[in-house]
C-alpha positions, 0 to 999 in steps of 0.5 A: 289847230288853234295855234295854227288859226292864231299865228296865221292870223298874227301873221295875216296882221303883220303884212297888214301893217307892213303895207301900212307902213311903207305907204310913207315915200321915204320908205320907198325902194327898202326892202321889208327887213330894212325897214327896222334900219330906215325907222329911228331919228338918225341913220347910219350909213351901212358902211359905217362913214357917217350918218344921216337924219330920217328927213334926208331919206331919199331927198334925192341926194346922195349922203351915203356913198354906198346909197344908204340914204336914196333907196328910193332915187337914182342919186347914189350910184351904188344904189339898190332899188327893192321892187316889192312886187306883190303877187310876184317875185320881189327884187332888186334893181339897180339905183339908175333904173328909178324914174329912167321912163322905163318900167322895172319893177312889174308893179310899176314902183321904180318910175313914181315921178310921173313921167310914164304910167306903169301899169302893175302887172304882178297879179297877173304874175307878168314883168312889166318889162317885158310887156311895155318895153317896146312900147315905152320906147316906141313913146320915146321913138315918136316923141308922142309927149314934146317939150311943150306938152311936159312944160304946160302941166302934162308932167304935174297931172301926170304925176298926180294921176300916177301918185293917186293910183299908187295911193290906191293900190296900197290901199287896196292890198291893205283891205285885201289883207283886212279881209283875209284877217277877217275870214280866217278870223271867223274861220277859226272862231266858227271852228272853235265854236263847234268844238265847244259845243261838241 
């Protein structure tokens, strides 16, 4: 049993640090056991045809015909986009669906850029497609958002606003998973405890 309490606590930790880990941008878009791959000075493509330096990923140019270095843009065409989507079924999408004002991703990470709010419905185990399409179109229907408005700064603090909230909920899972360290941690001390004084 208190192998069991150590390993779920390893494991507990583990997730923690892989939240903290892809709350850098260039990780956006990998996929969890990418990460290893996207992690040293210089990268290669997957296909084998060349490499490229760490800054040049997901810079929004395609280095990589196979989209290696844009996990996280719509630059590369052969591009494929991980939604992490916790509390939900992760997945993948493909590289011409990021920042296209339409949400993907059921935690709203495909559209980072600003120009739409996606809320994140993974908890609720929900797909924010299915949820706020027909209302994303009708936006574009409408043009409740003109030209003028997006050149005056509505783009910039929207931006801001989407990027503090996506800086929140990885925050937010990260003391989540903290907290679940904690009570399991204390769980399995209390029971050790017992046991010894028995």
């Amino acid at each position: 049993m208190d192998s069991l309490c150590f390993h779920s606590v390893l494991l507990l930790l583990v997730s923690t640090a892989s939240c903290l880990s892809f709350s850098h941008p260039s990780f956006l878009g990998v996929h969890p056991l990418d990460a290893q791959y996207y992690s040293s000075e210089f990268i290669k493509c997957k296909d084998g045809s060349k490499s490229f330096s760490r800054d040049r990923l997901n810079d929004d140019f395609c280095d990589c015909s196979d989209g290696t270095d844009e996990p996280g843009t719509s630059a590369c065409s052969a591009g494929k986009f991980y939604c992490r989507n916790l509390g939900s079924k992760p997945q993948f999408i493909v590289s011409s669906h990021v920042n296209d004002r339409f949400c993907d991703c059921c935690d709203g990470s495909d559209e980072y850029d600003g120009t739409i709010r996606c809320p994140n419905t993974c908890v609720m185990g929900g797909n924010a497609e299915n949820m706020y399409g027909n209302y994303n179109s009708k936006v574009r229907d409408q043009s409740v958002f003109s030209e003028k408005e997006t050149e005056n700064g509505a783009k910039a603090e929207e931006s801001a606003h989407s990027l503090s909230g996506l800086k929140l909920a990885i925050i937010l899972q990260v003391v989540v998973v903290a907290f679940l360290v904690f009570l399991w941690s204390f769980r399995c001390y209390t029971r050790y405890r017992r046991r010894r004084s028995r």
